[in-house]
C-alpha positions in Angstrom: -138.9 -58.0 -5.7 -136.5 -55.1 -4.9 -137.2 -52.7 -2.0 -136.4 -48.7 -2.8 -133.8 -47.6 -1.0 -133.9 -44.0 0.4 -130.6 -42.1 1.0 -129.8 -41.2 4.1 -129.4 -37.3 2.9 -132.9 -37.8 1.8 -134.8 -34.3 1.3 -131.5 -32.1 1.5 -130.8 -30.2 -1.4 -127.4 -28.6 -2.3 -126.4 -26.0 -5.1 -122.8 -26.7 -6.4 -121.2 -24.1 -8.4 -117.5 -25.7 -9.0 -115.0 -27.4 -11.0 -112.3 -30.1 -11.2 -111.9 -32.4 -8.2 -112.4 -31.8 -4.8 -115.7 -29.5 -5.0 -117.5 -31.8 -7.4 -116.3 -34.8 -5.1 -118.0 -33.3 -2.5 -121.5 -32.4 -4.0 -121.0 -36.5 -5.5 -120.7 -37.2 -1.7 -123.1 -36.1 -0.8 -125.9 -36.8 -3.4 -124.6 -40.8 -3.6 -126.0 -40.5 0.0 -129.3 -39.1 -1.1 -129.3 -35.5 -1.8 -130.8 -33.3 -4.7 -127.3 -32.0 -5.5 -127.8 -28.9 -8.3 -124.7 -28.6 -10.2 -125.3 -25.0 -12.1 -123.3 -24.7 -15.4 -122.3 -21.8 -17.5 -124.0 -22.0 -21.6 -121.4 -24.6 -23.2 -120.1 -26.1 -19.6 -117.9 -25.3 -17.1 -113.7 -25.1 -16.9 -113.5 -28.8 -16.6 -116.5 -29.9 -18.8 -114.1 -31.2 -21.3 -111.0 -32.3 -19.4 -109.4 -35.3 -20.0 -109.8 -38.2 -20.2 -112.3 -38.1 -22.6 -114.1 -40.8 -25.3 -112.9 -40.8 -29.2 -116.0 -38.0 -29.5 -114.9 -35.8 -26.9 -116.8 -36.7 -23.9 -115.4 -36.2 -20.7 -114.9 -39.1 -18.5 -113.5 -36.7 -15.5 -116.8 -34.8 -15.5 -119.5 -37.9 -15.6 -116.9 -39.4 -13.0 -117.1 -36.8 -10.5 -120.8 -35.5 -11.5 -122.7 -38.9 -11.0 -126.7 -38.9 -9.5 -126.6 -34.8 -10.0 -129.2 -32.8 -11.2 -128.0 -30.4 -13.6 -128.9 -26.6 -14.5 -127.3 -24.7 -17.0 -127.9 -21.1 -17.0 -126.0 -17.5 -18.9 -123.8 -16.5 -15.9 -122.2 -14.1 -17.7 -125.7 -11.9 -17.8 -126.9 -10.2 -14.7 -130.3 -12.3 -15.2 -128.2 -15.5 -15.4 -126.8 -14.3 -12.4 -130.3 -13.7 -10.7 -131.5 -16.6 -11.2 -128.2 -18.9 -9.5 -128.6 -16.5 -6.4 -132.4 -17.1 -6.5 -131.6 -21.1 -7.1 -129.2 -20.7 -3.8 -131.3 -19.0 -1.5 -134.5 -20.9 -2.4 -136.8 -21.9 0.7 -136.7 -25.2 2.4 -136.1 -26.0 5.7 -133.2 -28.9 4.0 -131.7 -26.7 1.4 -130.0 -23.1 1.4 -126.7 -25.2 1.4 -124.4 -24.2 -1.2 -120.8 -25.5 -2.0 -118.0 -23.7 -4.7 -114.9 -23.4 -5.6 -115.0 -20.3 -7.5 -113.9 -16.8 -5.2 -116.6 -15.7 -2.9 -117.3 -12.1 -4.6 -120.2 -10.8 -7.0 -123.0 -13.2 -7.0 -121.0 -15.9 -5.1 -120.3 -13.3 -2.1 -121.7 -14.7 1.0 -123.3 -11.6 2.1 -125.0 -11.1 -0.8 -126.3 -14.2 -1.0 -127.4 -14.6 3.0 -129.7 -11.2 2.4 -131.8 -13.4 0.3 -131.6 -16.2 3.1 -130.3 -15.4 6.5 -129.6 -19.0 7.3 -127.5 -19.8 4.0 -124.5 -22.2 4.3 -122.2 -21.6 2.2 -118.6 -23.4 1.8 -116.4 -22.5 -0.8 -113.2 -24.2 -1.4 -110.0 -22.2 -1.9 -106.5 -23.0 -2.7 -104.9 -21.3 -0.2 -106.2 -19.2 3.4 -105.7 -16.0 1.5 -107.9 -16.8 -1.2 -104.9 -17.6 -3.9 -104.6 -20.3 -6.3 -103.2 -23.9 -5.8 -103.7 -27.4 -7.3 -102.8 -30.9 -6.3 -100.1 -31.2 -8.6 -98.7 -27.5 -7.1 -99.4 -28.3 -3.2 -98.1 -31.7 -3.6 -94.5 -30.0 -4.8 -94.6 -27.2 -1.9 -95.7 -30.3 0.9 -91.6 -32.2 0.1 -93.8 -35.3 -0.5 -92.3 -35.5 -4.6 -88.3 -35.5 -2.9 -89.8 -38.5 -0.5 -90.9 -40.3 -3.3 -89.0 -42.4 -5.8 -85.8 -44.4 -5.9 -83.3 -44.1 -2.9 -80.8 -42.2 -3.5 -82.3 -40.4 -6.2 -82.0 -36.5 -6.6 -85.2 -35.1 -8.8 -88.8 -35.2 -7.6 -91.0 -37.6 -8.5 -94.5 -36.9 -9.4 -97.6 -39.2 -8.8 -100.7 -39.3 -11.0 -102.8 -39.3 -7.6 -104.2 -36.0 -6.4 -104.1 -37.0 -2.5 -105.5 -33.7 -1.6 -108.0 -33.0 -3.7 -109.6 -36.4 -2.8 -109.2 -35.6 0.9 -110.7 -31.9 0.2 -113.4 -33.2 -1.2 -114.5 -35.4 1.3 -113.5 -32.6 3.7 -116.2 -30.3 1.2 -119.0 -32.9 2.4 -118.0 -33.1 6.0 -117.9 -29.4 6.4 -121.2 -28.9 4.7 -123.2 -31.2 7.2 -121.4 -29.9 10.3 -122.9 -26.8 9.6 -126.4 -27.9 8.8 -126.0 -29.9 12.0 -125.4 -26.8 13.9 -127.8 -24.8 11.9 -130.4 -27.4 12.8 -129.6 -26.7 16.3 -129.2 -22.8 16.2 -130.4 -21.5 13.4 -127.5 -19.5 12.2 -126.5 -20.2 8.8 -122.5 -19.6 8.2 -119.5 -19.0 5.4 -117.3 -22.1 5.8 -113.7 -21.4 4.2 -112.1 -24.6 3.6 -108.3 -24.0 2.0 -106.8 -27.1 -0.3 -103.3 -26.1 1.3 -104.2 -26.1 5.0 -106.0 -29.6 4.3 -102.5 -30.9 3.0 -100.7 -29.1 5.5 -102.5 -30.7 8.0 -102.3 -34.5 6.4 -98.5 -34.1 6.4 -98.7 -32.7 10.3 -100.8 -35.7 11.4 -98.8 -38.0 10.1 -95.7 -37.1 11.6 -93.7 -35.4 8.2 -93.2 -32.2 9.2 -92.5 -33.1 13.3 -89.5 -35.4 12.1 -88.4 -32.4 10.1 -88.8 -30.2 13.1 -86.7 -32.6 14.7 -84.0 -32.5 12.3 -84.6 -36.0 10.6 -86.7 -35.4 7.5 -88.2 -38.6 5.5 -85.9 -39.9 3.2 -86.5 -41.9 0.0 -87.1 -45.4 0.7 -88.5 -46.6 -2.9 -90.5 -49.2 -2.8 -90.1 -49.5 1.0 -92.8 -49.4 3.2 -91.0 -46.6 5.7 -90.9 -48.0 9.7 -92.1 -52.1 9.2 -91.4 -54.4 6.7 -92.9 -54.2 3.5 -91.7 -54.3 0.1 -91.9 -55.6 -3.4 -90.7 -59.1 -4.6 -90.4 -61.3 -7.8 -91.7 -64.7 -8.0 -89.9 -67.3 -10.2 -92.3 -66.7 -13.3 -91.9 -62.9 -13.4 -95.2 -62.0 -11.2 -94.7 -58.9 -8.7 -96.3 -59.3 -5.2 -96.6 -56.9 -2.5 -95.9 -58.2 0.9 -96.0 -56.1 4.2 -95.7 -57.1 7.9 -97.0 -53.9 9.5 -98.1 -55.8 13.0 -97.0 -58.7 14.7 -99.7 -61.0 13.1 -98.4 -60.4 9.7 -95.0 -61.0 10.3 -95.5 -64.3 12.2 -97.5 -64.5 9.2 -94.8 -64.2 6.7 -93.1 -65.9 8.9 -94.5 -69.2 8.6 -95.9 -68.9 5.5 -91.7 -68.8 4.6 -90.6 -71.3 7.4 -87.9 -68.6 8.1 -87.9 -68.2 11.6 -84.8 -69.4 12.3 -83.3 -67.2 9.4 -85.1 -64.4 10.9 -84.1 -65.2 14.7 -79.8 -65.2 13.3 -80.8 -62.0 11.6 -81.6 -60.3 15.3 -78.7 -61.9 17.4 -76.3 -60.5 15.0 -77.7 -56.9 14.3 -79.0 -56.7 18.1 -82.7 -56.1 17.1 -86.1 -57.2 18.2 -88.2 -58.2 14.8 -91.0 -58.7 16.7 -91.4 -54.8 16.8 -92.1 -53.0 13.2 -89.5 -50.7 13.9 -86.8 -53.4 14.4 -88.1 -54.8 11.6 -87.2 -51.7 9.4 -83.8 -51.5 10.4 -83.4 -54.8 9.4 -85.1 -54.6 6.0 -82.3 -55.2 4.1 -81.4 -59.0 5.7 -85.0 -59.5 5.9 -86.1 -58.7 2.4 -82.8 -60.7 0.9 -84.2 -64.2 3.0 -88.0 -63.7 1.8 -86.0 -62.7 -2.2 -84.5 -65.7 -2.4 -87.2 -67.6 -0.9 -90.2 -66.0 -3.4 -87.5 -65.9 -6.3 -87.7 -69.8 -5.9 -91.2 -70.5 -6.3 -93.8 -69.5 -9.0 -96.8 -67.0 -8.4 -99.6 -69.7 -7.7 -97.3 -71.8 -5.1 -96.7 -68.2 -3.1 -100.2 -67.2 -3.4 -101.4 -70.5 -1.7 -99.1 -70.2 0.9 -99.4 -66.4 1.9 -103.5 -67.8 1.7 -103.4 -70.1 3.6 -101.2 -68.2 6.4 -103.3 -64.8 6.6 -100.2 -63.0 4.7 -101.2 -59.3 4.1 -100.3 -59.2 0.1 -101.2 -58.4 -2.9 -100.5 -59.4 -6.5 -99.3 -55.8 -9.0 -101.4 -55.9 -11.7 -102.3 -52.7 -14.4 -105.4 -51.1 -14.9 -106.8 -52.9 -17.3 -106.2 -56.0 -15.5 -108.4 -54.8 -13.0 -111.0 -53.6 -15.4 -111.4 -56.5 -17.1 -110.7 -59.5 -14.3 -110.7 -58.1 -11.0 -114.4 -59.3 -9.1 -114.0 -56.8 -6.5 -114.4 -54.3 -9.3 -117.7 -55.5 -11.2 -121.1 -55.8 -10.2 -119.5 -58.8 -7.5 -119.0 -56.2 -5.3 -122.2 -54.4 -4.2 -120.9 -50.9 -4.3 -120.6 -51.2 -7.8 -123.2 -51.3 -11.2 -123.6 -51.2 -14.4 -125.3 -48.1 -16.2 -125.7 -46.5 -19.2 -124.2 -42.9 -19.3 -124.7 -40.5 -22.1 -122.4 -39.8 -24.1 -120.2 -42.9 -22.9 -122.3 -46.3 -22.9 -122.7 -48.7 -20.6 -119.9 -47.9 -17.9 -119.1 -49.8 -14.9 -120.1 -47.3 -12.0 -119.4 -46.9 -7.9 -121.6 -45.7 -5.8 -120.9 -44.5 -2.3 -118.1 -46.4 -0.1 -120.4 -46.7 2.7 -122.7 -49.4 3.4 -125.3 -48.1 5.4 -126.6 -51.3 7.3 -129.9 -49.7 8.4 -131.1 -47.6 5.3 -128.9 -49.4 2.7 -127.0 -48.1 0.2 -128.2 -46.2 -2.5 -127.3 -47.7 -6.4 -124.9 -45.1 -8.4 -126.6 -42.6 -11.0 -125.7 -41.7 -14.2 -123.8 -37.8 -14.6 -126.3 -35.7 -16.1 -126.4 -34.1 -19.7 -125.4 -30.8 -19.1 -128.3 -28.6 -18.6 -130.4 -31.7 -18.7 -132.6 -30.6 -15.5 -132.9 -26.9 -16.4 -136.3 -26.5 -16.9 -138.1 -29.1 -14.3 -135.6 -27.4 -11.5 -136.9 -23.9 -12.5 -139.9 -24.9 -12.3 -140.1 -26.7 -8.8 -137.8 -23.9 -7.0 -138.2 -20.7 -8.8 -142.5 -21.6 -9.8 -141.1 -20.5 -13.5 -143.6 -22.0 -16.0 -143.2 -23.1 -19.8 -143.8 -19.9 -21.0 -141.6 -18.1 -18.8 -138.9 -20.6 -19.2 -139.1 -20.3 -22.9 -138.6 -16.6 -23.1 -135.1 -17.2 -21.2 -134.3 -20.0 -23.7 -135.5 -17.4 -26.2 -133.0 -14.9 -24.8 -130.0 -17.9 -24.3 -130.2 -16.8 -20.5 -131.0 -21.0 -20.1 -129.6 -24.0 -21.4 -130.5 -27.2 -21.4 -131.5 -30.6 -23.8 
C-alpha cells in the first residue's frame, strides 16, 4: 500500500503571472515541491500558450512542460475587474501565501506598491531582462555574454548558437530560490519585499564565477576548443564500428582510469619526458591533448563499441556513449519510470507523456510524483471560490460578462 507523500512546500501558495522559461520554471519549482502554485492566464492564454513544440493539433508541449502540478486561473486582464480580481488573488490572506512571482513589468496592477496596500507583507519577485527594466532573452544574452564565439570548431570565425537556454534555466531556479529567501526572512521579520531579479546579471554573473570574463581581464580570452573539454583531457572518439563515445579525465582518478583501461601508461609517460609536462595534473594534461587524444584514437579506433565499453566499465572510466533524442526516449532506463524521478501520466491535450518530477530526492519527506499541466482556466472557479468566498452565482455572472475563463 502506498504512503501519501506531502511536499515539503506544503501549505505555501504562490500566484505566477508569467511566460516562457525561466518564470514558469520557477513557480514548477516550486509547486513539484508541494506548493499551490496559481498560474493566472489572460481569456485565450498567455504569450507562450502556443509556442512550439506543439502536437499535430496544436497543443503546446513548452507550456504543459514548464506548467506541470499548477493550478490554473484564467481571468479578462484586459478589464479593470479582471484586473481586480488578480490583485485580490495576490494579496489574499494566509500566513503561507502573499507570494507572488512575474515576469511581466512591475507597473499597473503588477506595481508592487499597489499591490502591498492590499497586503503589507507581499513578496513579490519579478523577473526582468535587464537591471533597468529592458528586454532580453536567452538566445540575445547568450550573444552579448561571447559564449557563441567560444563555441564551435577551432579555428572557426562565426558564432555558433546552441538550442540550450543556460540562463533561463539558471533564472528560473534563481526565481524559486529568491522567492523562499524572502519568505524566510519574512517569517522572521515580517516585512514583505520587491525582489528584482535581472536575466542578464544572472548570466553575467555565471560567466564571472566561472572564470570567463577574469581571463579576459587578463588579456587571455577563451578560445574555441571544439569538442575539447577546455583545461583536462576530454574529448570525442570513434570506435571501430562507427559509435561516438565521450571520454574525459577531469581528476587524477579518471585518468589513471583511462589510463589502464588503455594500458597506455608508458605511451603516456614518453608523451611527458618529451613535451616536459606533468599529466598527472589536468592542466598538463591539456597542453598535451593533442599526443594524448592521437594514443587513446588509435587505440578506440581499433576496437568496437561493446569491447571499449567493457573496459572503461570495468576501470571506473568517466564516459559516455552520443546517442540522439529519440534514442533516449525510447531506450534509455534512466529516462523511464526506472528512474524514480520520473512517471507516466496522462496530460490533456497530449496523452500519456513520460513526466519528471522534481530533481531532488527528499530522504525524509520523500519526493512528491509529477502532475499533469493544467487545462487553461481549468481551476477558475474552485480557486475563486476558496480565496476570494465568490459563489456559483457570483462566479457565473463574471462568466456571463467573459471577465472569467475556464472548462
Amino acid at each position: 500500500m502506498s504512503v501519501a507523500v506531502e511536499g515539503v512546500l506544503s501549505g505555501m501558495r504562490v500566484v505566477e503571472a508569467g511566460a516562457f522559461v525561466a518564470a514558469p520554471l520557477g513557480g514548477m519549482t516550486l509547486a513539484q515541491m508541494g506548493a499551490d502554485v496559481i498560474r493566472i492566464d489572460t481569456v485565450g492564454g498567455g504569450l507562450d500558450y502556443r509556442r512550439w513544440p506543439v502536437t499535430s493539433d496544436n497543443t503546446s508541449l513548452f507550456w504543459t512542460g514548464l506548467n506541470k502540478s499548477k493550478r490554473s486561473v484564467v481571468l479578462d486582464l484586459t478589464s479593470p475587474e479582471g484586473r481586480e480580481i488578480a490583485m485580490a488573488l495576490i494579496t489574499a490572506t494566509g500566513d503561507d501565501a502573499g507570494l507572488f512571482l512575474t515576469n511581466f513589468p512591475p507597473r499597473g496592477w503588477l506595481d508592487y506598491d499597489k499591490l502591498s496596500a492590499q497586503r503589507t507583507d507581499l513578496i513579490q519577485l519579478t523577473l526582468q531582462g535587464d537591471r533597468h527594466g529592458g528586454s532580453a532573452v536567452d538566445y540575445t544574452l547568450n550573444a552579448q555574454l561571447g559564449v557563441p564565439g567560444m563555441t564551435g570548431a577551432e579555428g572557426s570565425d562565426s558564432p555558433v548558437n546552441h538550442v540550450l537556454p543556460a540562463w533561463d534555466l539558471i533564472t528560473g531556479q534563481m526565481v524559486a530560490v529568491g522567492l523562499l529567501a524572502a519568505e524566510r526572512h519574512r517569517s522572521r521579520t515580517g516585512q514583505g519585499q520587491h525582489v528584482k531579479l535581472a536575466l542578464k546579471d544572472v548570466g553575467l554573473a555565471v560567466m564571472a564565477h566561472l572564470g570567463f570574463i577574469t581571463e579576459a581581464q587578463l588579456g587571455q580570452p577563451r578560445q574555441r576548443h571544439g569538442n575539447e573539454l577546455f583545461g583536462a583531457m576530454g574529448r570525442d572518439f570513434v570506435c571501430a564500428d562507427g559509435v561516438r563515445v565521450m571520454v574525459v579525465g577531469l581528476t587524477g582518478k579518471q585518468w589513471r582510469a583511462i589510463t589502464d583501461a588503455t594500458a597506455s601508461g608508458a605511451q603516456f609517460d614518453a608523451i611527458a619526458a618529451r613535451l616536459g609536462l606533468d599529466l598527472s595534473q589536468e592542466g598538463g594534461r591539456f597542453l598535451a591533448r593533442r599526443e594524448i587524444a592521437a594514443v587513446l584514437s588509435e587505440w578506440i579506433a581499433a576496437r568496437k563499441f561493446a569491447d571499449v565499453c567493457a573496459a572503461f566499465d570495468a576501470h571506473g572510466v568517466c564516459w559516455s556513449r552520443y546517442q540522439d533524442i529519440g534514442e533516449l526516449a525510447a531506450s534509455d532506463l534512466e529516462c523511464s519510470p526506472a528512474n524514480p524521478m520520473f512517471a507516466r501520466l496522462e496530460q490533456t491535450g497530449v496523452g500519456p507523456v513520460l513526466a519528471p518530477g522534481i530533481p531532488l530526492d527528499f530522504q525524509g519527506s520523500g519526493r512528491l510524483p509529477p502532475g499533469p499541466a493544467p487545462v487553461l482556466g481549468e481551476h477558475t472557479e474552485v480557486v475563486l471560490a476558496e480565496l476570494l468566498g465568490i459563489d456559483a452565482a457570483h462566479y457565473g455572472r463574471l462568466r456571463d460578462q467573459g471577465l472569467v475563463g475556464g472548462v
